[in-house]
TITORFI-399523 format. One line per 3 residues: their letters; for each residue x, y, z of C-alpha. Coordinates in nm, 3 decimals, decimal comma, always signed. Each point is the difference from the previous one (the first is absolute). Last residue first. Example, Ala and Ser with C-alpha at 12.3 -4.5 7.8 and 13.67 -1.06 7.14 Angstrom:
BEGIN
sa) +1,367/-0,106/+0,714; -0,137/-0,344/+0,066
END
This chain:
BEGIN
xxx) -13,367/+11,357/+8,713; -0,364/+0,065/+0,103; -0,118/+0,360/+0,108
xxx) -0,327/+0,056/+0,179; -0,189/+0,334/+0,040; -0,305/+0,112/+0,223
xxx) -0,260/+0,244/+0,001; -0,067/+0,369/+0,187; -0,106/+0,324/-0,245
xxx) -0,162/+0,290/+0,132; -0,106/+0,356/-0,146; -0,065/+0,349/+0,062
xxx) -0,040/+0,167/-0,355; +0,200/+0,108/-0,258; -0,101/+0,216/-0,308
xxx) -0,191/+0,248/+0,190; -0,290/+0,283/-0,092; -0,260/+0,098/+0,250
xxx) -0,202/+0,289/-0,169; -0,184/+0,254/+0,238; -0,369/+0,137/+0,083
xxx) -0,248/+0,201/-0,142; +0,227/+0,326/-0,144; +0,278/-0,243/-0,040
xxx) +0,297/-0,005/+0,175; +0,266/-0,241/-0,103; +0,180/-0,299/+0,232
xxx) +0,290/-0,157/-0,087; +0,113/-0,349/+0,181; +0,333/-0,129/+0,012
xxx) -0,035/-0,126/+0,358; -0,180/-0,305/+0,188; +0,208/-0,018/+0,297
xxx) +0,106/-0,346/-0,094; +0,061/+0,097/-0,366; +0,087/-0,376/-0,022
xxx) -0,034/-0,264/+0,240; +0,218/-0,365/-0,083; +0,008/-0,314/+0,185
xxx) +0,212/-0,291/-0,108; +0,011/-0,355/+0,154; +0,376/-0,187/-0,125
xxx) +0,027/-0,352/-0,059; +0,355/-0,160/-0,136; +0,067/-0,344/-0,140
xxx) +0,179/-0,274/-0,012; -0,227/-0,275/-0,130; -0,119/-0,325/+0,196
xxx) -0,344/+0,111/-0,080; +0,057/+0,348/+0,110; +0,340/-0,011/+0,224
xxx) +0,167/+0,297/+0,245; -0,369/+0,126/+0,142; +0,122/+0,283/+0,217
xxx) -0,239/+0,294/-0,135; +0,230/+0,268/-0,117; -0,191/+0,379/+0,058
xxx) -0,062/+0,247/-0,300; -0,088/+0,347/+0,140; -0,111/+0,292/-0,270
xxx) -0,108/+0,297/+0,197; -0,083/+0,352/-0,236; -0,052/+0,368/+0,107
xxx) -0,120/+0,287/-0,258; +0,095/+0,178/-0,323; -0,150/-0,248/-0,321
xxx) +0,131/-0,308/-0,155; +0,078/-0,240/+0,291; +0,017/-0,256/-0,274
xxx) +0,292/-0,171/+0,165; +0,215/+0,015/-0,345; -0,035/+0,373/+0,028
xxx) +0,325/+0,078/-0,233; -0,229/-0,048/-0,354; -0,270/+0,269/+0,128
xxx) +0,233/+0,305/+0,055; -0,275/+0,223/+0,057; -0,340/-0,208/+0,028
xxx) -0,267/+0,213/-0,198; -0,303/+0,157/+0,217; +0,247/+0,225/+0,191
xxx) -0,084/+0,190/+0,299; +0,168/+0,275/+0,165; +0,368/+0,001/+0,157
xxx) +0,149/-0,316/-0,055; +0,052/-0,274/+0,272; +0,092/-0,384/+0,051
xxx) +0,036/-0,224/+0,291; +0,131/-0,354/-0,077; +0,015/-0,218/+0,321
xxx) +0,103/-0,371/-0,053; +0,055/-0,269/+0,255; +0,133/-0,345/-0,053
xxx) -0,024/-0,201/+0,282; +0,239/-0,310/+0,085; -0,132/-0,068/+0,315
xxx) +0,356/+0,031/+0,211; +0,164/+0,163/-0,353; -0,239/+0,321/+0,025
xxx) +0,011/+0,190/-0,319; -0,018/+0,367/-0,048; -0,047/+0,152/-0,356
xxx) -0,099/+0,368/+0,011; -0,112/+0,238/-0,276; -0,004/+0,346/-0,122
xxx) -0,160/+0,163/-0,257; +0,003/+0,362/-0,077; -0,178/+0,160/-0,333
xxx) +0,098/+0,364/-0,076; -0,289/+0,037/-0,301; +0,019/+0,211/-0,369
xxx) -0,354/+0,052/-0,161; -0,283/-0,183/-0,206; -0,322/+0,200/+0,047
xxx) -0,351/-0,177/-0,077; -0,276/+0,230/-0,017; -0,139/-0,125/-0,315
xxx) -0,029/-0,360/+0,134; -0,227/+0,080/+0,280; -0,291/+0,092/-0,231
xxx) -0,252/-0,264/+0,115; +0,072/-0,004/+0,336; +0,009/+0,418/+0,023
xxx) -0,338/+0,003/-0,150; -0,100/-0,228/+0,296; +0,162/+0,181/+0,255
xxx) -0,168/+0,323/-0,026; +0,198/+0,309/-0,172; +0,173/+0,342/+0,102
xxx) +0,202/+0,129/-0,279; +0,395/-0,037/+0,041; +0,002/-0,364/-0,011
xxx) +0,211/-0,196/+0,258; +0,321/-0,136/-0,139; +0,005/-0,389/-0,020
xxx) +0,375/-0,170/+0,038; +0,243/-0,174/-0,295; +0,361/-0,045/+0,127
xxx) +0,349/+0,082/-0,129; +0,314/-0,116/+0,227; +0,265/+0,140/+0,227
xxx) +0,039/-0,364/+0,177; +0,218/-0,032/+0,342; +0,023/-0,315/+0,104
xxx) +0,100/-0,158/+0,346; +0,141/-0,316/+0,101; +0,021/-0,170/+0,313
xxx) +0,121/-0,299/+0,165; -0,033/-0,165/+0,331; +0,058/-0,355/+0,180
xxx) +0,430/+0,077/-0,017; -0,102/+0,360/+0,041; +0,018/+0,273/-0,246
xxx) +0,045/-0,177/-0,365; +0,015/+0,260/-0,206; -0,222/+0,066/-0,326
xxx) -0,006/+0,351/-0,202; -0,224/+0,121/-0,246; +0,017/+0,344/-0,215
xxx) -0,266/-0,085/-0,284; -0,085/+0,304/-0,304; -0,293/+0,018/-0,187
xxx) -0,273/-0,103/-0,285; -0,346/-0,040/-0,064; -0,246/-0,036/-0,266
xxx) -0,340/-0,086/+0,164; -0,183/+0,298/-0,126; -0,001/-0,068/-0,398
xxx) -0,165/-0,330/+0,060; -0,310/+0,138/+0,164; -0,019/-0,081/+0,386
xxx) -0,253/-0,241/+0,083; -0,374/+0,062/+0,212; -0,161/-0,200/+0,189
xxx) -0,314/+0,083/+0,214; -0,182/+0,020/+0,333; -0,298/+0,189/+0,056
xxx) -0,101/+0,159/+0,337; -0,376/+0,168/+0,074; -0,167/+0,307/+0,031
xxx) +0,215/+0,231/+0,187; +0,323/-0,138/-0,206; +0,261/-0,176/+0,013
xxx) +0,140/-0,119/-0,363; +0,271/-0,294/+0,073; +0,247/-0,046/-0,338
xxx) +0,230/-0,281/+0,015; +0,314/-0,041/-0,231; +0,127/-0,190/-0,314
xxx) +0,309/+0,114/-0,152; +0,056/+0,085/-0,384; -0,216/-0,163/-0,293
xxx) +0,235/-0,127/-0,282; +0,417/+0,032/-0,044; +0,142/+0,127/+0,324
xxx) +0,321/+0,204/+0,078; +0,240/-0,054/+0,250; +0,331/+0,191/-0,012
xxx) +0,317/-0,035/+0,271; +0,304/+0,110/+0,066; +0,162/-0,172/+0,343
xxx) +0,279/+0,059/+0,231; +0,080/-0,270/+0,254; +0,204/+0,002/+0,337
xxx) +0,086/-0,307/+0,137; +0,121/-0,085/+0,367; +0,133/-0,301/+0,168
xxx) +0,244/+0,179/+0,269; +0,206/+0,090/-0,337; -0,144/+0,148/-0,316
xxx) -0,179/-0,155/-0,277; -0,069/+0,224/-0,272; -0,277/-0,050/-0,265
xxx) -0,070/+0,176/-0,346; -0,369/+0,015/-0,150; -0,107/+0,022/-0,294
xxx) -0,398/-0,048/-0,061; -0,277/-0,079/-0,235; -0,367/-0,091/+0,052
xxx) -0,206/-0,066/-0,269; -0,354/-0,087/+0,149; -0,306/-0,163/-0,248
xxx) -0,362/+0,040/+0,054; -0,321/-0,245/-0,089; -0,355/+0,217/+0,175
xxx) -0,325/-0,227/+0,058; -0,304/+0,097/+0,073; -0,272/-0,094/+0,248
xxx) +0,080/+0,326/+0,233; +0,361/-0,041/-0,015; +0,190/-0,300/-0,104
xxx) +0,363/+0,025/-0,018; +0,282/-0,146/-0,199; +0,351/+0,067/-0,029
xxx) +0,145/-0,196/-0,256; +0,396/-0,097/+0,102; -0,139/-0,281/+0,201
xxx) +0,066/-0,057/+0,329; +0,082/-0,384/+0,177; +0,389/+0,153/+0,038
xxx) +0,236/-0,289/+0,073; +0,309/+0,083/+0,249; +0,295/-0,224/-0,020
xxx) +0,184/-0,094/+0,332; +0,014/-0,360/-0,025; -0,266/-0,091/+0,252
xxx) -0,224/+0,151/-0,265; -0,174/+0,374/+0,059; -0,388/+0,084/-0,082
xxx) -0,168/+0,281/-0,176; -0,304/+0,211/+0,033; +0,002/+0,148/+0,341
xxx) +0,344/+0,062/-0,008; +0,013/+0,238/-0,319; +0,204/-0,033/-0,271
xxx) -0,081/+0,256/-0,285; -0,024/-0,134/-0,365; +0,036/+0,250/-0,263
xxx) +0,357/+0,054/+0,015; +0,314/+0,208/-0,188; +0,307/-0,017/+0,190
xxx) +0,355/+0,160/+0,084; +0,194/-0,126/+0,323; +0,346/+0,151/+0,120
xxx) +0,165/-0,179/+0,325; +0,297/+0,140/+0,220; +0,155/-0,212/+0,278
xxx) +0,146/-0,258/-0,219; +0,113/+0,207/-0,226; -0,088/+0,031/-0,362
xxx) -0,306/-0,126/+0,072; -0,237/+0,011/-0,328; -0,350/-0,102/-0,010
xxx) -0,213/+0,038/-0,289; -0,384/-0,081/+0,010; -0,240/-0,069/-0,297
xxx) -0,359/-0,024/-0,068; -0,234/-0,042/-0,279; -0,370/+0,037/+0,041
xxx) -0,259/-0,124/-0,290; -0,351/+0,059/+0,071; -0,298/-0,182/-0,209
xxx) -0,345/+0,094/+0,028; -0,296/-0,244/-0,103; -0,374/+0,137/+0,055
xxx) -0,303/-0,149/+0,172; +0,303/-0,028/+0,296; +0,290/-0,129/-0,155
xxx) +0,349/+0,036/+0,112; +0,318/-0,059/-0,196; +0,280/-0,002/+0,177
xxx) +0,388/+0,056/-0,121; +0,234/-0,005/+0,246; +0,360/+0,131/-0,121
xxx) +0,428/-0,135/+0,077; +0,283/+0,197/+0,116; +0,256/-0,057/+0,353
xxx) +0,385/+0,149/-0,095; +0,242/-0,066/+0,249; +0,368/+0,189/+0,018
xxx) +0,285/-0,035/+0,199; +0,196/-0,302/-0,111; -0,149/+0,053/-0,364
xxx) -0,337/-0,095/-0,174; -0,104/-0,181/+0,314; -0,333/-0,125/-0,124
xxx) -0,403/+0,028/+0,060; -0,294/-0,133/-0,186; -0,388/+0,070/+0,008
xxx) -0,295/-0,104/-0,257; -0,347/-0,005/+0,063; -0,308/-0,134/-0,165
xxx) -0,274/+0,141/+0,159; -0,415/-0,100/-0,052; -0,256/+0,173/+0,205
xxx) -0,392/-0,049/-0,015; -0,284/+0,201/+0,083; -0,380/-0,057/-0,007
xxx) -0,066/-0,207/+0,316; -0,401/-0,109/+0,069; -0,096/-0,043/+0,285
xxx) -0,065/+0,324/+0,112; -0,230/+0,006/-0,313; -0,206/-0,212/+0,163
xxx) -0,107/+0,270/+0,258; -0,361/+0,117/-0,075; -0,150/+0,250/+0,197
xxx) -0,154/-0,066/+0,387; +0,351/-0,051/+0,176; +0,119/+0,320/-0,142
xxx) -0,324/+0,183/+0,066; +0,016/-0,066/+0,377; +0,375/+0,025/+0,008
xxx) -0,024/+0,350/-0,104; +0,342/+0,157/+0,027; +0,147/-0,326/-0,156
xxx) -0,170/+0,161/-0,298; +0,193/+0,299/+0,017; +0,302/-0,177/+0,008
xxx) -0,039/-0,210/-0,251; +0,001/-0,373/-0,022; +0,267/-0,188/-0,131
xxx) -0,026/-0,074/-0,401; +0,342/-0,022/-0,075; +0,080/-0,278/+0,188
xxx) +0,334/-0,099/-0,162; +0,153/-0,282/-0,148; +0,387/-0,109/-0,030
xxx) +0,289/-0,123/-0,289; +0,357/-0,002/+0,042; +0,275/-0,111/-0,251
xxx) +0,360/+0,036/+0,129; +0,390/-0,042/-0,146; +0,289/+0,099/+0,251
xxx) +0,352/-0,002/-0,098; +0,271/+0,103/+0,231; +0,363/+0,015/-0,020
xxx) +0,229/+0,093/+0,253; +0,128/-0,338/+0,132; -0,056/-0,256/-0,270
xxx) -0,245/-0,141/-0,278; -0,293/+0,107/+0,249; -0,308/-0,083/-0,186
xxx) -0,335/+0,142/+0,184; -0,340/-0,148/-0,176; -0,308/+0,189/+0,188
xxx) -0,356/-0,112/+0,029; -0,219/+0,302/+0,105; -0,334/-0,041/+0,166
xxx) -0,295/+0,268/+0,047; -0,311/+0,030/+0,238; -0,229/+0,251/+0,013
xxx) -0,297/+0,130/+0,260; -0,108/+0,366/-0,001; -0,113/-0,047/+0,398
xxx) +0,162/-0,278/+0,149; +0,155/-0,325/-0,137; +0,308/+0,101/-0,135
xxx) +0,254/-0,271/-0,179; +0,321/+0,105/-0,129; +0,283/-0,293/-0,170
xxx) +0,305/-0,155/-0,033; +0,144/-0,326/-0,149; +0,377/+0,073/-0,029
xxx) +0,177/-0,294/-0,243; +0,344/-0,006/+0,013; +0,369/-0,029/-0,205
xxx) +0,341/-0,063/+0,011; +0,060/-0,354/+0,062; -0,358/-0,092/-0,089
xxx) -0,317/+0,073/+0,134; -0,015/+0,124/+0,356; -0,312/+0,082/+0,119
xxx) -0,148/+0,363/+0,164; -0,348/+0,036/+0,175; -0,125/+0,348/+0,047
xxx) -0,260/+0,096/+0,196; -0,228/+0,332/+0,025; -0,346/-0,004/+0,196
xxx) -0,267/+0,291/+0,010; -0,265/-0,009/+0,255; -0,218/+0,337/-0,064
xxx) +0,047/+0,347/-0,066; +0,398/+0,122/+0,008; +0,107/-0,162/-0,341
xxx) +0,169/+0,307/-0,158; +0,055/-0,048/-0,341; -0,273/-0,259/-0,098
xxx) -0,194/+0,187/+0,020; -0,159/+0,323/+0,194; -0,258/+0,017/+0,217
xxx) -0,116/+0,289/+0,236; -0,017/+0,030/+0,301; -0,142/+0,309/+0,252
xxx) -0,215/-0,191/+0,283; +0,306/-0,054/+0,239; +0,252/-0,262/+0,119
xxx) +0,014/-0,128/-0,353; +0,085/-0,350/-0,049; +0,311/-0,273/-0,064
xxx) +0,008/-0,342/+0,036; +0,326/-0,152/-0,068; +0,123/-0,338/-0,100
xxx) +0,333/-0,087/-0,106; +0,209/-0,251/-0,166; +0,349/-0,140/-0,151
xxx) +0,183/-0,258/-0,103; +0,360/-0,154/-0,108; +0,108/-0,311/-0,171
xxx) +0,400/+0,114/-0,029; +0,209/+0,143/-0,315; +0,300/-0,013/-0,142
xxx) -0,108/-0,374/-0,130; +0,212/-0,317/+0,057; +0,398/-0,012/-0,162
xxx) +0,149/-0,097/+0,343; -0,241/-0,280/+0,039; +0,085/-0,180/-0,313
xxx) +0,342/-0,055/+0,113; -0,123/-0,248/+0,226; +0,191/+0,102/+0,356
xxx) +0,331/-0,169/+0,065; +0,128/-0,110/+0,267; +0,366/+0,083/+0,159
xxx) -0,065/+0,306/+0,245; +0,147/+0,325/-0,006; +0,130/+0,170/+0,318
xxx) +0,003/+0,365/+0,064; +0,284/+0,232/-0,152; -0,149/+0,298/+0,168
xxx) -0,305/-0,037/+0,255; -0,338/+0,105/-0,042; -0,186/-0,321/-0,030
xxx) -0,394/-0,040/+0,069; -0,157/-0,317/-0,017; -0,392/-0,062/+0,023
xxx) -0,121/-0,267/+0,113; -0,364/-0,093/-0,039; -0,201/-0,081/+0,321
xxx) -0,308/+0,092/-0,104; -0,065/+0,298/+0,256; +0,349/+0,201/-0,203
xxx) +0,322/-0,143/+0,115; +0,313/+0,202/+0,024; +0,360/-0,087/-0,046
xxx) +0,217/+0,274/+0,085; -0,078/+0,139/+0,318; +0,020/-0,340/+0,143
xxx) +0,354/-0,117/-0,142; +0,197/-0,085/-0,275; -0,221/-0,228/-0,161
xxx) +0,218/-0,078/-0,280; +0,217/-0,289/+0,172; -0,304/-0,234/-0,030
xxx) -0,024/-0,097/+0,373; -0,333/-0,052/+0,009; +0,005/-0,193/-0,342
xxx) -0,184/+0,165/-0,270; -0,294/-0,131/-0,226; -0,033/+0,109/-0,349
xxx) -0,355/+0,014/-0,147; -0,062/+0,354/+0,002; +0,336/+0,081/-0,130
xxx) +0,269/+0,184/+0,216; +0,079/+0,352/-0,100; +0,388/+0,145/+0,093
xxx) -0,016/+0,392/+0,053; +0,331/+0,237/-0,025; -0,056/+0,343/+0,170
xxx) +0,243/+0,259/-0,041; -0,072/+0,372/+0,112; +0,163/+0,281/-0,176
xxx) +0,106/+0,302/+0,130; -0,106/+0,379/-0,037; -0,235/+0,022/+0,251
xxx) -0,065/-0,301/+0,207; -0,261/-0,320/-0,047; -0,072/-0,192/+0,284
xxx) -0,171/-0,338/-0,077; -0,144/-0,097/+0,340; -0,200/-0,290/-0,101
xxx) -0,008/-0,226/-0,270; -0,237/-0,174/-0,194; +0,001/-0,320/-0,225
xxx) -0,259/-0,196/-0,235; +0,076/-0,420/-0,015; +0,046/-0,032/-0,402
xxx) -0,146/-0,092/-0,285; -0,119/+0,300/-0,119; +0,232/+0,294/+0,113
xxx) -0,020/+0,174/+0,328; +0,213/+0,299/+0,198; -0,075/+0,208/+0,236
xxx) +0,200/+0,313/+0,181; -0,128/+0,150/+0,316; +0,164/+0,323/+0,053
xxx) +0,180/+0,265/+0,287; +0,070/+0,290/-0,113; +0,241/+0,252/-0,265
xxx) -0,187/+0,117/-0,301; -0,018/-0,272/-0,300; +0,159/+0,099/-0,332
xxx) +0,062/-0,305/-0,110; -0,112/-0,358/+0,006; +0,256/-0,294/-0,160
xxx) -0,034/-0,330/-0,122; +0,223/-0,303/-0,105; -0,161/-0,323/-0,060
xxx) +0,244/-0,099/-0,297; -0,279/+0,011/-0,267; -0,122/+0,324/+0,145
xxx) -0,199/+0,056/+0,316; -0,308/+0,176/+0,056; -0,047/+0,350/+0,139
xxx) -0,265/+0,189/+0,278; +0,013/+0,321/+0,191; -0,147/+0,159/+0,295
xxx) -0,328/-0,179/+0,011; -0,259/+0,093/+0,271; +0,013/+0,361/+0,105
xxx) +0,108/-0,125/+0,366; +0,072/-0,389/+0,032; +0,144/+0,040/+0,307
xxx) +0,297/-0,073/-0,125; +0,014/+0,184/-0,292; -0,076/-0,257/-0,246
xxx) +0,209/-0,137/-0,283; -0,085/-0,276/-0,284; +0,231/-0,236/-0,159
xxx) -0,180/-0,200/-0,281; +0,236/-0,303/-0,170; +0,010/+0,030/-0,367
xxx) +0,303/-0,171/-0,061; +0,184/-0,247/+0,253; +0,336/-0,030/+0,036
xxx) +0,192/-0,313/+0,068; +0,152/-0,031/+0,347; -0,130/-0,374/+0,084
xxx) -0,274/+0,124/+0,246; -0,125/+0,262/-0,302; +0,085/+0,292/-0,015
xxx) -0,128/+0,364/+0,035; +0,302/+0,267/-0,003; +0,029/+0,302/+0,157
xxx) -0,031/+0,377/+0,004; -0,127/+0,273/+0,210; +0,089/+0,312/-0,060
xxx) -0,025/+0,337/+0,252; -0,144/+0,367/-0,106; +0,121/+0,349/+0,142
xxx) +0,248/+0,132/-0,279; +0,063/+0,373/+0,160; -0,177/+0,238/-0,179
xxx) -0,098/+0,195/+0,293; +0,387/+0,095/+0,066; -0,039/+0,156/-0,343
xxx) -0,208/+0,270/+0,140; -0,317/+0,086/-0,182; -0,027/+0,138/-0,337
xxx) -0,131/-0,262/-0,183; -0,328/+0,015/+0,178; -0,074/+0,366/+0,014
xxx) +0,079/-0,009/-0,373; -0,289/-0,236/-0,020; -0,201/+0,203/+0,155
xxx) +0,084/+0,364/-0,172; -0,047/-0,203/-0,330; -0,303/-0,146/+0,096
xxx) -0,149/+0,327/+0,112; +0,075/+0,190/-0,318; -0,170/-0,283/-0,205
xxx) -0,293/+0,054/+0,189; -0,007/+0,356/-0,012; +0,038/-0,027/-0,397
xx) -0,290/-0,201/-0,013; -0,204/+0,255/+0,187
END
């Protein structure tokens, strides 16, 4: 089966490489610059950030400025942009209207006035109305993109120009999420779905090349935790990163079952101070970094090492690595070792661009009272074509294996006499998994883009006994007929975004013939839509410019998954049937902020 696998990825990727050369035509635009101050001299470490112009798929692309201001952005498909740019100190900016064409550069030279500053009205440098804006505050903002433009005679402190790289920046959301039907389960604090769960960030310069990111986890439903991470991030110049964390959290561990949630009565009558009482604790130390070892190749390594205790101490050590080498700038070749899978629901983006991941590398799930520590290794290479008309193709390898107790799923006995509800986990030795990805994104429409992925993958599924037997015997021996076998997963999804009300709309429909109780592909399903069905994620911007005489940015999100309840499997017994499913119905709706 291995060998299949291998056979496919070679017949895809030659499928790839052997298209027309017309398609390889170069298809990104440059924009480049420089960021100075009102007397000319450069200034280092100034943020400019680019939007599609109707904000579509949030940030584009983001740089800073070197010691003499200059910047550039590459590799950007042809549109129509937003470009911002901000530094400490000094009045923010944003322009309008940045059109960016294929195979040309676009130059964009930005003068910053400081906060305290005062200019004339008729300061020579504002040109005109579309370029000097003025955010609800009345702050001016000064725009130049003009060649050979006018330098003025004072002089800024030259203390200014050697400030921090970075920006005071923050993030948060809220989201409530529950089960639209009576199958749950809970699992933490990998998932989050049951309850109120909160991420935020909160990042502080310190330095001239460093900062301080204060972020955290909290959940207050079902299976409660919360965890915070302090993170040290030293930048000594562009393309090297340093990041130094220590984390710590708590954990419920003693949540209810759910059998005894089946009998309120009794539940309520029995003693519950041990729900009170939390028996696990998590301490990480982390360590990440990232460099430009030559003009075309990156190289991201570092580990997490946790230590979890929980009557007994475990600790888990997880390395991970990621190569990226683009020896063209169309073509892209990634190699990586992870243990820690981004997912939206449990991480949080900066104003600045950079993602933060609240998951742990330690899997850990509570199931019937007890409690089950797991590790993933997922590794991957991957090579990435972009095409013209704003297409890329990718071709993926892929291997995910897990170190502990497998998957967690539900197990729903019907039978003439009465219904039981249980959960059951996959044995260690039946989550290993491994496959090939086809994907390909294009943008269709200037509001709509697509992608669709193609995934030839192993799965784990339940075969139905030979012998005749009742459901209950069935339940308790459901491990032994476990079948791991070869899947054609499809999963397509939609992007549309509405620039009038500035909606973001996201459809993600998935489907594999049968029914799988592991996740195929698990690592590339960063929306958590996890098993075959239909899935609506909408994020809409709330027009509240200012928090607390902040710039800032609201946005309402709503998310169904597995609307039409699917990705069940249902076994005859000789009194009834077994209900088994890994993902069911669910909802999610909350709020996020950013600060910057």
């Amino acid at each position: 089966m291995k060998l299949r696998a291998r056979v496919l990825a070679g017949i895809c990727f030659l499928t790839v490489v052997s298209l027309p050369g017309a398609l390889w035509a170069k298809s990104g635009g440059r924009v480049t610059g420089k960021v100075t101050t009102q007397n000319g001299e450069g200034l280092l470490g100034a943020i400019i950030t680019i939007f599609k112009e109707d904000y579509r798929g949030g940030i584009i692309s983001f740089t800073r400025s070197d010691r003499q201001g200059a910047y550039v952005l590459a590799n950007l498909t042809p549109g129509s942009y937003q470009l911002q740019v901000s530094r400490e100190g000094y009045q923010p900016l944003t322009r309008s209207d940045v059109e960016i064409t294929s195979g040309k550069t676009t130059n964009l030279d930005v003068v910053l006035q400081q906060f305290l500053d005062l200019m004339a009205d008729d300061d020579p440098r504002n040109w005109d109305f579309n370029t000097v804006l003025r955010t609800i505050s009345s702050r001016r903002l000064i725009f130049r993109h003009l060649e050979g433009a006018n330098e003025a005679s004072s002089r800024a402190d030259s203390d200014l120009s050697e400030s921090s790289s970075f920006v005071r920046s923050a993030t948060v959301n809220v989201a409530s999420s529950a089960g639209l039907s009576s199958e749950n389960y809970s699992v933490f604090p990998s998932e989050g779905r049951n309850g109120i769960v909160s991420n935020f960030a909160f990042a502080e310069p310190v330095g001239e090349h460093g900062r301080v990111i204060f972020s955290g986890q909290v959940n207050s439903g079902y299976d409660s935790f919360w965890r915070v991470r302090n993170t040290y991030n030293y930048r000594p110049e562009d393309g090297r990163d340093y990041k130094l964390s220590l984390a710590y959290g708590r954990l419920d561990s003693n949540g209810p079952s759910m059998s005894s949630l089946g009998r309120p009565a009794q539940f309520f009558a029995g003693d519950s101070t041990y729900l009170r009482d939390s028996g696990v604790q998590t301490v990480g130390l982390g360590f990440e970094a990232s460099a430009n070892i030559l003009d075309p190749v990156k190289a991201e390594y570092g580990f997490d090492l946790s230590r979890i205790s929980y009557g007994e101490t475990k600790s888990v050590f997880s390395p991970f690595f990621q190569l990226t080498v683009t020896p063209a700038d169309t073509w892209a070749i990634k190699a990586g070792l992870a243990s820690r899978r981004i997912s939206d629901n449990n991480s949080v983006l900066l104003p600045d661009g950079e993602v933060l991941s609240m998951m742990e590398p330690t899997y850990i799930a509570q199931l019937n009272g007890e409690l089950y520590v797991s590790r993933y290794q997922h590794k991957e290479i991957s090579v990435a074509k972009a095409l013209p008309d704003d297409t890329t193709v990718e071709v993926a390898i892929y291997e995910d294996r897990l170190d502990g107790p497998g998957t967690p799923f539900l197990v729903h006995s019907v039978s003439k006499k009465d219904e039981r509800t249980k959960l059951a986990q996959l044995r260690e030795d039946q989550s290993d998994q491994h496959g090939v990805r086809v994907a390909m994104n294009r943008s269709i429409l200037d509001f709509l883009r697509g992608s669709i992925a193609y995934v030839y993958g192993t799965g784990t599924a339940v075969t139905a006994p030979d012998d005749a037997v009742t459901s209950d015997l069935l339940a308790r021996n459901l491990l032994n007929h476990i079948q791991k076998s070869y899947y054609h997963s499809f999963t397509s999804q939609l992007d549309a975004v509405f620039p009038r009300t500035r909606t973001h709309l996201t459809t993600i429909v998935r489907w594999y013939p049968g029914t799988t109780l592991s996740p195929i592909d698990v690592f590339s399903d960063r929306k958590d839509s996890a098993s075959k069905g239909m899935s609506f994620f909408i994020r809409q911007a709330i027009p509240v410019p200012e928090f607390i005489g902040t710039p800032g940015r609201w946005e309402a999100l709503v998310d169904v998954r597995n609307l039409l309840d699917q990705g069940k499997d249902r076994l005859q017994t000789t009194d009834g049937e077994l209900i088994l499913t890994r993902n069911p119905r669910s909802v999610r709706f909350g709020l996020n902020l950013n600060l910057f």
